[in-house]
C-alpha positions as CSV (number, residue, x, y, z in Angstrom):
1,X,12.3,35.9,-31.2
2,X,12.5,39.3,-30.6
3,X,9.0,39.7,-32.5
4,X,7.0,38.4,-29.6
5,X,9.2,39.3,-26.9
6,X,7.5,42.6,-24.5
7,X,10.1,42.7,-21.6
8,X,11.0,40.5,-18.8
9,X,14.3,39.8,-16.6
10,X,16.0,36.5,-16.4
11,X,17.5,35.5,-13.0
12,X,21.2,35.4,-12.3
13,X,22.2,31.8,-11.4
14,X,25.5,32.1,-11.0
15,X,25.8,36.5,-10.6
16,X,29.5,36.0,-9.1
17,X,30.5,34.5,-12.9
18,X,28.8,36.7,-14.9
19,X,31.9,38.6,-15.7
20,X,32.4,41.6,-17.9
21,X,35.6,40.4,-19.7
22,X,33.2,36.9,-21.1
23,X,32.8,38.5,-24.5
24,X,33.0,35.4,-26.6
25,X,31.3,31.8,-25.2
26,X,31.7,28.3,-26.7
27,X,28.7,26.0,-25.6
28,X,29.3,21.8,-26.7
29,X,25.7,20.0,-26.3
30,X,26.8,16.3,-26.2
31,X,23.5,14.4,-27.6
32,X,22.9,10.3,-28.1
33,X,24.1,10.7,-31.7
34,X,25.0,14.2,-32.8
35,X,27.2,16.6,-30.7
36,X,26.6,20.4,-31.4
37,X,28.9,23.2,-30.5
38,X,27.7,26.8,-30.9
39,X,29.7,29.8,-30.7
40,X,28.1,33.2,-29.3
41,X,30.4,36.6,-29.8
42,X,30.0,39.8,-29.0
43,X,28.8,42.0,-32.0
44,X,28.4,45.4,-33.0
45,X,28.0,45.9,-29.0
46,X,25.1,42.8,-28.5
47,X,25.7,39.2,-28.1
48,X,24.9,36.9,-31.4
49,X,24.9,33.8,-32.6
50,X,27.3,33.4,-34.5
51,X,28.3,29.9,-36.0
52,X,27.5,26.6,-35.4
53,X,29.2,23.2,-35.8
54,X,28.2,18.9,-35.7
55,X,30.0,15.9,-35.4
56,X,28.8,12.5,-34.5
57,X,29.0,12.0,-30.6
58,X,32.2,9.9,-30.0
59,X,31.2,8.3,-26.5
60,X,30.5,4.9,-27.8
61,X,33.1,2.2,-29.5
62,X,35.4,2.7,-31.2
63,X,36.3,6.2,-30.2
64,X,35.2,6.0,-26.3
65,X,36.1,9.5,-25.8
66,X,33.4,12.4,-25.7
67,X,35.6,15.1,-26.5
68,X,37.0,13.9,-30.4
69,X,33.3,14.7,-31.3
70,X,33.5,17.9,-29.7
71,X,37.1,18.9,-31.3
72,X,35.5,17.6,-34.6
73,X,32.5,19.8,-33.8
74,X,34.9,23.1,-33.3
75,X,37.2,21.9,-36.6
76,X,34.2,23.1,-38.3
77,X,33.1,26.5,-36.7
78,X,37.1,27.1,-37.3
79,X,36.6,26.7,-41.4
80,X,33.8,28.4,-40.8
81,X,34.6,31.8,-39.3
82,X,38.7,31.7,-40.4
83,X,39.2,31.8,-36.6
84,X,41.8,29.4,-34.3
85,X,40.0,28.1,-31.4
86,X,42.2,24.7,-30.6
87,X,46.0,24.6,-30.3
88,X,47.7,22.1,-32.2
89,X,47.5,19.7,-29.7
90,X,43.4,19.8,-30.1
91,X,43.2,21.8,-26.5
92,X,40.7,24.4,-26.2
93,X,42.6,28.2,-26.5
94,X,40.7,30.1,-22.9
95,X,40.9,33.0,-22.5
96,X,40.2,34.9,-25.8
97,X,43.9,36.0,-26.9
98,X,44.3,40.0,-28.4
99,X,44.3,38.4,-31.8
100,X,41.3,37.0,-31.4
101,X,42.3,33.6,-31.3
102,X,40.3,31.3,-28.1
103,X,37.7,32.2,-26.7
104,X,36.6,33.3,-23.3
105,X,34.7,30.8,-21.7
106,X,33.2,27.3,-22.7
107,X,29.8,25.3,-21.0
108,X,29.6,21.7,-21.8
109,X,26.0,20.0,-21.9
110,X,25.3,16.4,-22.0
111,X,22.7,14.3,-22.8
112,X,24.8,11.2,-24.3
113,X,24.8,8.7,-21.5
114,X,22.4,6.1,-20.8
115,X,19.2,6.6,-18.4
116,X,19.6,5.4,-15.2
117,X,17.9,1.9,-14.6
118,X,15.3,2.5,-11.7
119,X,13.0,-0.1,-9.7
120,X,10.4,2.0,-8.2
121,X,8.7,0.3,-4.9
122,X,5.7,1.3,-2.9
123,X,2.6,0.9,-1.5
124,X,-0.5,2.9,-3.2
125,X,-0.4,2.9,-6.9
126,X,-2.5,6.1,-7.4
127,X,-0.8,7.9,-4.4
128,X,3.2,7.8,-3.5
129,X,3.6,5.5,-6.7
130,X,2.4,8.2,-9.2
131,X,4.4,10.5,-7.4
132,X,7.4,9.3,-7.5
133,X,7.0,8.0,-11.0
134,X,6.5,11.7,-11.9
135,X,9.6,12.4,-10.1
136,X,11.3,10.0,-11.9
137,X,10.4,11.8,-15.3
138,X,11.7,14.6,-14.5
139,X,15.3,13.1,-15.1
140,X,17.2,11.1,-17.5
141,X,15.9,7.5,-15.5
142,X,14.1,5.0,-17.1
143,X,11.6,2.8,-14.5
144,X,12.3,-0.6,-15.8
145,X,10.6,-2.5,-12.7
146,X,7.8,-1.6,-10.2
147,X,7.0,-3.3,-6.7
148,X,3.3,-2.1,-5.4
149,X,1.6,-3.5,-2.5
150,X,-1.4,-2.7,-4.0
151,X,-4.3,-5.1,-4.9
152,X,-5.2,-3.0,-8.4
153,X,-2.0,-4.2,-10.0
154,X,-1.5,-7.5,-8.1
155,X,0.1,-8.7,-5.0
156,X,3.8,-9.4,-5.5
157,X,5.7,-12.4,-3.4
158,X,8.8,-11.0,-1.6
159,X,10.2,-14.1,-4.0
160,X,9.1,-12.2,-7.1
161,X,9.9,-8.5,-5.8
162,X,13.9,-10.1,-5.3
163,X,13.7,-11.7,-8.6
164,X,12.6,-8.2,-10.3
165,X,15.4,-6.7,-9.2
166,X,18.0,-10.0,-10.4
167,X,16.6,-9.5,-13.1
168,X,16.7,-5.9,-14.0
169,X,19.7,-5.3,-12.1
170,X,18.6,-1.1,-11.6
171,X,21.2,1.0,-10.4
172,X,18.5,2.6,-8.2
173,X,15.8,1.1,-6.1
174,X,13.4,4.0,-4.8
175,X,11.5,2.9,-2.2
176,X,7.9,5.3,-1.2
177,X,5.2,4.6,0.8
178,X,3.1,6.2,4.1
179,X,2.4,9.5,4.8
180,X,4.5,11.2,7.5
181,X,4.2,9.0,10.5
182,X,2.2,6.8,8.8
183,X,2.4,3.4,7.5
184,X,5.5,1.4,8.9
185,X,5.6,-2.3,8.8
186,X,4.5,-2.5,5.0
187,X,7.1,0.1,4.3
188,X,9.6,-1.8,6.1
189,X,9.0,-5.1,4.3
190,X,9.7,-3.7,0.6
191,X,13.2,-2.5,2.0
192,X,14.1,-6.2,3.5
193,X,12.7,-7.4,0.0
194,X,15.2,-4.8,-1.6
195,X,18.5,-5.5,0.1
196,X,17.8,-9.5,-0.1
197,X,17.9,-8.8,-3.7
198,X,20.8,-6.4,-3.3
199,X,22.5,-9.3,-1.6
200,X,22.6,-11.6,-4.1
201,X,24.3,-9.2,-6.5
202,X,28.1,-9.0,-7.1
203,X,28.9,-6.0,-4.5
204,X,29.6,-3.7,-7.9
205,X,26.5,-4.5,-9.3
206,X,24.8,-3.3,-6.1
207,X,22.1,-0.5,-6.5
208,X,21.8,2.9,-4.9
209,X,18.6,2.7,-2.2
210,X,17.0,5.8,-2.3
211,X,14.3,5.8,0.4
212,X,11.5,8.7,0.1
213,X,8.6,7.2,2.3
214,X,7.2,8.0,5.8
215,X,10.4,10.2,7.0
216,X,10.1,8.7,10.7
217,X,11.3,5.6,9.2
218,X,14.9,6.3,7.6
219,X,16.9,5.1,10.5
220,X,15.3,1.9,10.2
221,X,16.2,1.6,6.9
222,X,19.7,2.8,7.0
223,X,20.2,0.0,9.9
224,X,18.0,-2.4,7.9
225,X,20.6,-2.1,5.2
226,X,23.4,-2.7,7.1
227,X,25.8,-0.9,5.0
228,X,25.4,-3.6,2.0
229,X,24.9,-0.9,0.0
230,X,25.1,3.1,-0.4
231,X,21.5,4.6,1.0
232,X,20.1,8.0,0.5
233,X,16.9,9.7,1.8
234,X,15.0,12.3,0.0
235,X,11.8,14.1,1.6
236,X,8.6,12.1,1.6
237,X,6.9,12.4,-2.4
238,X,3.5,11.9,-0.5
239,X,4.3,13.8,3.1
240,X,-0.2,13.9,3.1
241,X,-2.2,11.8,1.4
242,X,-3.3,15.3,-0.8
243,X,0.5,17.0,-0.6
244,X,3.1,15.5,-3.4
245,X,6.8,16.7,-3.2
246,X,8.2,15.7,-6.3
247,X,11.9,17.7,-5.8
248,X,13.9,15.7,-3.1
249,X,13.4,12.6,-5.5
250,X,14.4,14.2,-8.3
251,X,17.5,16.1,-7.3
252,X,18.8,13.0,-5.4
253,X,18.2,11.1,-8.9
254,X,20.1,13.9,-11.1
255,X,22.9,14.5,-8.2
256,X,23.4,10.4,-9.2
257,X,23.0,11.0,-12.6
258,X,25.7,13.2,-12.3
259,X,28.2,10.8,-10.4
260,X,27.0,7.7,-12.1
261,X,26.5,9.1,-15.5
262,X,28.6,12.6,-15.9
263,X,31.6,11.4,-13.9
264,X,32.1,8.3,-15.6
265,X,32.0,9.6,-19.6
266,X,34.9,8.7,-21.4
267,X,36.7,12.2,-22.1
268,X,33.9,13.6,-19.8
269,X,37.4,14.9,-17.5
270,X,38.6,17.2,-20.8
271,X,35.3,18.6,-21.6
272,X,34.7,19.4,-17.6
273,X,38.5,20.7,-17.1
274,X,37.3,23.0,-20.3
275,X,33.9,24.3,-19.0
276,X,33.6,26.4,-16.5
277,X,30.7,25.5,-14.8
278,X,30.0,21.7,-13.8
279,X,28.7,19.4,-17.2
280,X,25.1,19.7,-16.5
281,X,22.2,17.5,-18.1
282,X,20.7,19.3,-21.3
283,X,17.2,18.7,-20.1
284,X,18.0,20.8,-17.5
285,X,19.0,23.9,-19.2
286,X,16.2,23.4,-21.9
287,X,13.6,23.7,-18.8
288,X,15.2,26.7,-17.5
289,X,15.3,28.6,-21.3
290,X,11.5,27.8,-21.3
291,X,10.8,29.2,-17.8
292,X,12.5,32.2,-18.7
293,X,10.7,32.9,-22.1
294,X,7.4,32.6,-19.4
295,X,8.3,35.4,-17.3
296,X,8.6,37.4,-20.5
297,X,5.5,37.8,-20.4
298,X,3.9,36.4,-16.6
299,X,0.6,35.9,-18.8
300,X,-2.2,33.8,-17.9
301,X,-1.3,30.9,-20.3
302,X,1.6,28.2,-19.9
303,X,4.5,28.3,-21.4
304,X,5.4,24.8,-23.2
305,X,8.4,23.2,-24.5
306,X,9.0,20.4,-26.8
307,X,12.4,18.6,-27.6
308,X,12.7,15.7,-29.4
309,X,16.6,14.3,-29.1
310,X,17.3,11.0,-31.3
311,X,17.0,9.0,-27.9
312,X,15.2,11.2,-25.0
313,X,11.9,13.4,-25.7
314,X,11.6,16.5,-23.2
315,X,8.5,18.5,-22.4
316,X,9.0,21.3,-20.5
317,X,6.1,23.5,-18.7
318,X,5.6,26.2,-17.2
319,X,2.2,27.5,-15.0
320,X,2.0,30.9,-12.9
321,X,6.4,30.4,-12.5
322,X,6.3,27.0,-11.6
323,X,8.4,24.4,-14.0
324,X,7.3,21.5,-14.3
325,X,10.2,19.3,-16.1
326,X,9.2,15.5,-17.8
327,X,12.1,13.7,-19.8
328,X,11.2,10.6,-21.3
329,X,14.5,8.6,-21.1
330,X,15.3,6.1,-24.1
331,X,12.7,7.1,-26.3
332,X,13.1,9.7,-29.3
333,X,13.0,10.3,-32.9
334,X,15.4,7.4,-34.0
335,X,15.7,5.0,-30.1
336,X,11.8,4.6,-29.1
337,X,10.3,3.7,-32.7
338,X,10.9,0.3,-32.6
339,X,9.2,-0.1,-29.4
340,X,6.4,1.6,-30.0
341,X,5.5,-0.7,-33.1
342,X,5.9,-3.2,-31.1
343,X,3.5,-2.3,-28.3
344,X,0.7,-0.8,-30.1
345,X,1.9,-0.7,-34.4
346,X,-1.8,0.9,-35.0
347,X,-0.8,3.8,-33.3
348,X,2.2,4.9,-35.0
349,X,1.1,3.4,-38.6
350,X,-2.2,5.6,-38.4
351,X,0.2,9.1,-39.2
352,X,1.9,7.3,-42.3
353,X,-0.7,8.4,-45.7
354,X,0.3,5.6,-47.2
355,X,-0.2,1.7,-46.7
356,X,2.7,-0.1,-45.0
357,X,2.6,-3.2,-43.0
358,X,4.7,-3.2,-39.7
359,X,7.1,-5.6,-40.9
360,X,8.4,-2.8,-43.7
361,X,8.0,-0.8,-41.0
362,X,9.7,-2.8,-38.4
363,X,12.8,-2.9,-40.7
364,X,13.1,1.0,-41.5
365,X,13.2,1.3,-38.0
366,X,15.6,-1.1,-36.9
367,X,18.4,0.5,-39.5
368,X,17.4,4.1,-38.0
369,X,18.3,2.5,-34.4
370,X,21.7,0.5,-35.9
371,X,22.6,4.1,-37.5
372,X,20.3,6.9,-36.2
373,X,22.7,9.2,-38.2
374,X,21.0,8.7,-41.2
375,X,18.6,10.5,-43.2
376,X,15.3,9.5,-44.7
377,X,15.6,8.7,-48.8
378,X,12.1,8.1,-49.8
379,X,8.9,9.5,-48.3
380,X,7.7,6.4,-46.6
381,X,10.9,6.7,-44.7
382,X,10.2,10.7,-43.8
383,X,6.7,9.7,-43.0
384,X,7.7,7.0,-40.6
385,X,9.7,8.6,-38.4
386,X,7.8,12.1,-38.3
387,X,5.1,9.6,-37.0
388,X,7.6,8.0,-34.4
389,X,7.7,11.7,-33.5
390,X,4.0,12.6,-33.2
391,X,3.8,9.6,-30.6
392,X,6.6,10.4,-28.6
393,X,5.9,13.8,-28.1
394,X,1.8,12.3,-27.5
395,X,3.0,9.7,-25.1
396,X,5.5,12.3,-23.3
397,X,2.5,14.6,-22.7
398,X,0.4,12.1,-21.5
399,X,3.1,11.4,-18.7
400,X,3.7,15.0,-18.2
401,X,-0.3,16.4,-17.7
402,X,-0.2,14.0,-14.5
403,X,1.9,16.5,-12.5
404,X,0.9,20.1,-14.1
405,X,-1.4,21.8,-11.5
406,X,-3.0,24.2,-13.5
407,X,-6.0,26.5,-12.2
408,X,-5.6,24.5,-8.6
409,X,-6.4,21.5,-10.5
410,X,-4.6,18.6,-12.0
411,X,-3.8,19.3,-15.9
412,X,-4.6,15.2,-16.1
413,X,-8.2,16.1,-15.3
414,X,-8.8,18.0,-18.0
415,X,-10.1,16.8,-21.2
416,X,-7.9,18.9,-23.0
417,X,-4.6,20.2,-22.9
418,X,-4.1,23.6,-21.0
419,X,-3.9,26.8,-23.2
420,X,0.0,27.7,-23.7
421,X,1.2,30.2,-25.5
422,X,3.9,30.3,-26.9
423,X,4.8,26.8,-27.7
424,X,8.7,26.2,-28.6
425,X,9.5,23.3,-30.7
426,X,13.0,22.0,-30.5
427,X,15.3,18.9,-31.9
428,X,16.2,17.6,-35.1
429,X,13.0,15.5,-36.3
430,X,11.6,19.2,-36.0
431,X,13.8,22.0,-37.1
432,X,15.3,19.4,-39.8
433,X,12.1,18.7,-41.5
434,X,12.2,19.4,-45.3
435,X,9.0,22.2,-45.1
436,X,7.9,23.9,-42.2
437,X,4.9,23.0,-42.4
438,X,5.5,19.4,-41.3
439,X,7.0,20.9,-38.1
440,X,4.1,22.9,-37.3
441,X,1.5,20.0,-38.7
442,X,3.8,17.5,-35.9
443,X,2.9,19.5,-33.2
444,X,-0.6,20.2,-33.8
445,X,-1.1,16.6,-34.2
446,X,0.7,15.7,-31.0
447,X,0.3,18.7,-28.6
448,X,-3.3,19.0,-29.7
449,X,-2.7,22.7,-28.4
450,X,-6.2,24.9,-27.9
451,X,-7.3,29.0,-28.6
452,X,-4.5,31.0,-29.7
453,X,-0.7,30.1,-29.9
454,X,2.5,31.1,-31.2
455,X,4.5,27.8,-32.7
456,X,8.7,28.9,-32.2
457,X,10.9,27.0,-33.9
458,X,14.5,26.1,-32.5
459,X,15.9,25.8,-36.2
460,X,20.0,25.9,-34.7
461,X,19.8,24.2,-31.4
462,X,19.9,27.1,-29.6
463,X,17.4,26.7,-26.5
464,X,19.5,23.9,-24.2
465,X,22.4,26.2,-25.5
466,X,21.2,29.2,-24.2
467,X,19.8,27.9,-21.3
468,X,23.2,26.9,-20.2
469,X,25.2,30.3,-21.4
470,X,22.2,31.8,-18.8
471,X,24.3,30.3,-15.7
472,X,27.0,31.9,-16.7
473,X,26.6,35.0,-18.5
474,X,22.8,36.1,-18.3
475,X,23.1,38.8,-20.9
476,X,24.7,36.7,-23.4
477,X,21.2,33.8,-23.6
478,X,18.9,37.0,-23.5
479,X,20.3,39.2,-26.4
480,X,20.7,35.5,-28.5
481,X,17.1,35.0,-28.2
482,X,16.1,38.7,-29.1
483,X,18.4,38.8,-31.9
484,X,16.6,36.6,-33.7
485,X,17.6,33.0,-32.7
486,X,14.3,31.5,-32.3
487,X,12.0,31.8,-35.4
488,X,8.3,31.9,-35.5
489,X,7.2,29.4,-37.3
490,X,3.4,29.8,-37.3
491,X,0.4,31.2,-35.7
492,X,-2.2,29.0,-34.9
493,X,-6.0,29.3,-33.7
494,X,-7.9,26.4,-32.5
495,X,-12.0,26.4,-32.3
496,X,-13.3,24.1,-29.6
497,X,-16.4,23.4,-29.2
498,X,-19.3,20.8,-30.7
499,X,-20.7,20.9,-34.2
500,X,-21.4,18.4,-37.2
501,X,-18.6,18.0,-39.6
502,X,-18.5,20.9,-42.3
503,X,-20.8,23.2,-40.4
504,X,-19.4,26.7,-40.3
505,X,-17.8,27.5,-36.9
506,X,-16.1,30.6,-36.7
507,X,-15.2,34.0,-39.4
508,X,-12.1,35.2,-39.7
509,X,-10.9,38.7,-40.9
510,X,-7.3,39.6,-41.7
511,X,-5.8,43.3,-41.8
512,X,-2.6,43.0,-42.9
513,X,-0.4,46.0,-42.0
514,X,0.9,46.7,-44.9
515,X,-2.1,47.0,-46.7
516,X,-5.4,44.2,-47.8
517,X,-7.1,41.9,-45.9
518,X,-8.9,38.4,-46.4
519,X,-12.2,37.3,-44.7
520,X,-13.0,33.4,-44.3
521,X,-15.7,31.4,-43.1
522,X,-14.0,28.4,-41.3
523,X,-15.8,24.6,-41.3
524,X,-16.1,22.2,-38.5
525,X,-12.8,19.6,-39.6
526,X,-10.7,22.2,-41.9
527,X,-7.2,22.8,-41.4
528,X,-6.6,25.8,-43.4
529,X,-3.4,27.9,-43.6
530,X,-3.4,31.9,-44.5
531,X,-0.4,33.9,-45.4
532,X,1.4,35.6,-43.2
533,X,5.1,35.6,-44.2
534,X,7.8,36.1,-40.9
535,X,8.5,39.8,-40.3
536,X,5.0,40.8,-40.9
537,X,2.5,41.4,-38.3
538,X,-1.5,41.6,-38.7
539,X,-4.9,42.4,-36.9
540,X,-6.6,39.2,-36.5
541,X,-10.6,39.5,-36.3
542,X,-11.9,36.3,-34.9
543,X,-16.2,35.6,-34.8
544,X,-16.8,32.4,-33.7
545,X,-19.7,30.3,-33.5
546,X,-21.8,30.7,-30.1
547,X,-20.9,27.2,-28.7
548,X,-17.6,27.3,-30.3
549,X,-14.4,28.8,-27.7
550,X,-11.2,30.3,-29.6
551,X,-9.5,30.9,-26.3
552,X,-10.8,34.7,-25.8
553,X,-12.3,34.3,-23.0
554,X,-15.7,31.7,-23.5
555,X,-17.7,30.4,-25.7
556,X,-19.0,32.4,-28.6
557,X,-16.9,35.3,-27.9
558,X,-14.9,37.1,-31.0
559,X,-12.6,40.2,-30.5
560,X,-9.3,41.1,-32.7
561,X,-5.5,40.6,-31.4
562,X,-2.2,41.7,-33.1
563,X,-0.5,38.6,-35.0
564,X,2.9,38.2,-36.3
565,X,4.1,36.1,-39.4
566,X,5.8,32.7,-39.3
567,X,7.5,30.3,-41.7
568,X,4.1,29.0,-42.6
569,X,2.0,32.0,-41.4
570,X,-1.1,31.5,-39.9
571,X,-3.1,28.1,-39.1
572,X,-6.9,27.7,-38.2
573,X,-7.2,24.1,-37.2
574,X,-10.7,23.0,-37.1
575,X,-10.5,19.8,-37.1
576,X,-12.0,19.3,-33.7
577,X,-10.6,18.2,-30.0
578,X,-9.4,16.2,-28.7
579,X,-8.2,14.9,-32.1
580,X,-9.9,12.2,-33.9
581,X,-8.7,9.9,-37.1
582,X,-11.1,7.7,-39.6
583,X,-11.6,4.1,-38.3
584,X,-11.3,3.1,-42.2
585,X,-7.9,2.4,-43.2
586,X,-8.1,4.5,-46.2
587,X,-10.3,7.3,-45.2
588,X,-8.0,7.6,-42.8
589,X,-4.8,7.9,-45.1
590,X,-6.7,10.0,-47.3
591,X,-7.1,12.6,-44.4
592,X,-3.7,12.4,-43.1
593,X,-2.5,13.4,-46.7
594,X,-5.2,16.1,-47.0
595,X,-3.8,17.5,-43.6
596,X,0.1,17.4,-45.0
597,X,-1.2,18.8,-48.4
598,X,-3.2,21.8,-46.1
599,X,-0.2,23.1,-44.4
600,X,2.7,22.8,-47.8
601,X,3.8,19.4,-46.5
């Protein structure tokens, strides 16, 4: 990490409890199937990561307790590092004794629990609708019904609009709609349609109400609920027709989260009673890690971050300081597969190089769901779910672009995804694949990333991790990530720009520091990788084409930047954007081999 870093400062969220005495940090990350703990120590004066342990998560049947996964999880840092971190009754040892046995402080992080079920209600679907929707994705929720009053997606009886919500029985309906002293009556008339339905569910089974529409109307509802069931109010997502607040939605969603999800985990009362600072969603932390590695640098790029959990797939942005945070609830690397074949199998079958129907691939996924534990045995299998990953990363950036304002503009706009740089890749389908180069070929596939970029790999779970240890003890996450707990995993350039298919687009000229250099002509749909192992760095001469853009600048202009090695070393990907596959089955497979083939997968 330390390799790209040039200087920055991280903000003190919590300055009152970044103590001097914390010298050794515990940090559990409770996931949908595995539970990490990581333990950072103070060494030879820095902070360091220094061991790391797994269990399954125990939250489900027939353990029901969060915190047996986590003791498990410690068990093995303990045979690990010869040190006693648990009494014999399996309690946490805090503070750190004189011995060395404890340790100082421990952060829980939690991402285990369900996403809350959401029926999103409004008016316009292009206006407060896609706002709050992008809201939404912003937290661990899942929008499992939608109301519109909106002739583009059809007129829904107040019959049907009650029977949605029977149906789905949410634990939230979010009702939007009218600018600031705006629409009323319409407005009005989704809420009676909401607490009908509300009213003919057992008074347990209610949902929350969370209104964020025209704010001159929120006594109305309140009195229009009658106390049937809890209401909350959150600023207006669409205040002006062109002004979107996205945060009031989302913090009342998380704050419920929180109560609904955090307060309710089975053991969550030992793992909070251990941490000293509130359990706090791992999204969140993950987001905040990635705004921090931006204002390393405050360069003109983004800042991007990928992490793809067995059951939730996170993208987190970043643009001029502003974080723009987009969780895709229930659907990962082993929970989201299924699904996926099912709405569209073309689209996840077309990253497999081999023929397989979707009924062998229907039943490889179901076991990965019945035990997502598991690891591929044969290729097909590896294949499969590497492609489960490619969509769910391409499907969570699709949501995502729709809220990134980028140059003043909406990202969604755009053609092609915004230049970032670096990109961080987190989560086990990523750091756990068997050559690096699938990794780096997974997110060049489904980030279709553009000019110049650094690929970081989150090989030990550290990012989520560190972004929590940041509340707490700021110096700790910072001299983690610049002693070396992130690796670079490649270097890649992308050409854009028209040309036919083998026409030479760009030259490329390698000085490698320690002595030689390579030149290369680049064709229009090559993937090619060049060696540059981690810890070296070289001067990268780039000539491109006069219609062709390698991120410099504009079109046609070349110029030479300092590069630093990787775990695959440096990738030119040609092969054109936005990314297009063969129509013919086998052409098609024969390319996506080529492609894993290119890069050592």
């Amino acid at each position: 990490m330390s390799s790209w870093r040039r200087g920055g400062v991280l903000e003190d969220d919590v300055a009152s409890m970044a103590r001097e005495e914390i010298r050794s940090i515990l940090v559990a990350d409770c996931g949908t199937v595995l539970t990490k703990v990581i333990l950072l120590d103070r060494v030879a004066g820095a902070y360091r990561f220094v061991a790391r342990g797994e269990a399954l998560t125990t939250v489900d049947v027939p353990w029901q307790d969060v915190i047996l996964g986590v003791q498990h999880a410690i068990e093995q840092i303990e045979e690990t590092t010869g040190r006693t971190l648990l009494d014999e009754r399996g309690v946490l040892i805090c503070p750190e004794q004189e011995d060395g046995v404890g340790v100082d402080a421990f952060v829980g992080l939690v991402s285990a629990p369900p996403p809350l079920r959401v029926v999103l209600a409004g008016l316009v679907r292009d206006l407060s609708l896609a706002s709050a929707e992008r809201a939404i994705a912003g937290t661990y929720s899942q929008v499992v019904g939608l109301i519109a009053r909106d002739p583009q997606v059809g007129w829904m009886s107040e019959e049907d609009q009650v029977r949605l919500i029977l149906d789905q029985k949410p634990e939230v309906v979010c009702i939007v709609g009218g600018t600031d002293g705006g629409a009323a009556e319409p407005v009005l008339e989704l809420v009676s349609a909401a607490v009908l339905g509300c009213s003919m569910l057992e008074e347990d089974r209610r949902p929350l109400i969370l209104f964020a529409g025209n704010k001159a109307l929120r006594e109305r509802v309140v009195k229009a609920v009658g106390g049937l069931t809890e209401v909350r109010s959150a600023d207006n997502v669409r205040p002006e027709p062109d002004v979107e607040h996205q945060e009031g939605v989302r913090a009342e969603l998380e704050t419920f989260y929180s109560e609904r999800r955090l307060g309710g985990l089975p053991g969550g009362e030992w793992l909070q009673r251990w941490s000293m600072l509130p359990l706090v969603p791992t999204a969140s932390t993950f987001a905040q890690l990635i705004r921090y590695i931006w204002y390393l640098d405050e360069l003109p790029k983004g800042t991007l971050g990928i992490d793809v959990g067995a059951a939730h797939t996170t993208v987190a942005a970043v643009f001029d300081g502003d974080l723009y945070l987009t969780v895709q609830a229930g659907k990962g690397a082993a929970f989201g597969g299924l699904e996926k074949l099912e709405e569209n199998p073309e689209s996840l079958l077309r990253w497999v190089p081999v023929p397989m129907e979707p009924e062998a691939a229907r039943e490889i996924l179901l076991n990965k769901e019945i035990a997502p534990w598991t690891v591929p045995e044969v290729p097909e299998e590896l294949w499969l779910e590497q492609a489960v990953a490619r969509e769910m990363i391409r499907d969570a950036m699709r949501v995502a672009r729709g809220g990134w304002t980028v140059d003043g503009g909406r990202a969604s706009a755009r053609r092609l995804t915004p230049p970032f740089d670096p990109i961080l890749l987190s989560g086990g389908i990523l750091a756990g694949a068997p050559r690096p180069g699938q990794a780096a070929l997974i997110a060049l596939d489904a980030i279709e990333p553009v000019g110049i970029s650094t690929l970081l790999l989150d090989l030990y779970g550290l990012v989520p991790v560190l972004g929590g240890v940041a509340r707490l003890k700021p110096l700790a996450a910072v001299e983690v990530l610049d002693g070396g707990g992130i690796l670079n995993l490649a270097t890649v350039v992308t050409p854009v720009g028209r040309a036919r298919e083998g026409e030479v687009i760009l030259r490329v000229r390698i000085q490698y520091e320690r002595g030689g250099e390579l030149e290369l002509e680049v064709e229009q749909g090559s993937l090619e990788v060049l060696p540059l192992p981690m810890g070296e760095e070289a001067i990268l001469e780039l000539r491109p084409h006069g219609r062709i853009d390698v991120g410099l600048g504009r079109p046609g202009k070349g110029g030479r930047q300092r590069v630093r090695g990787g775990l695959v070393g440096l990738i030119i990907d040609a092969r054109g954007r936005p990314l297009r596959l063969p129509e013919d089955p086998e052409e098609r497979r024969a390319r996506v081999q080529q492609w894993l083939w290119d890069v050592g997968g």
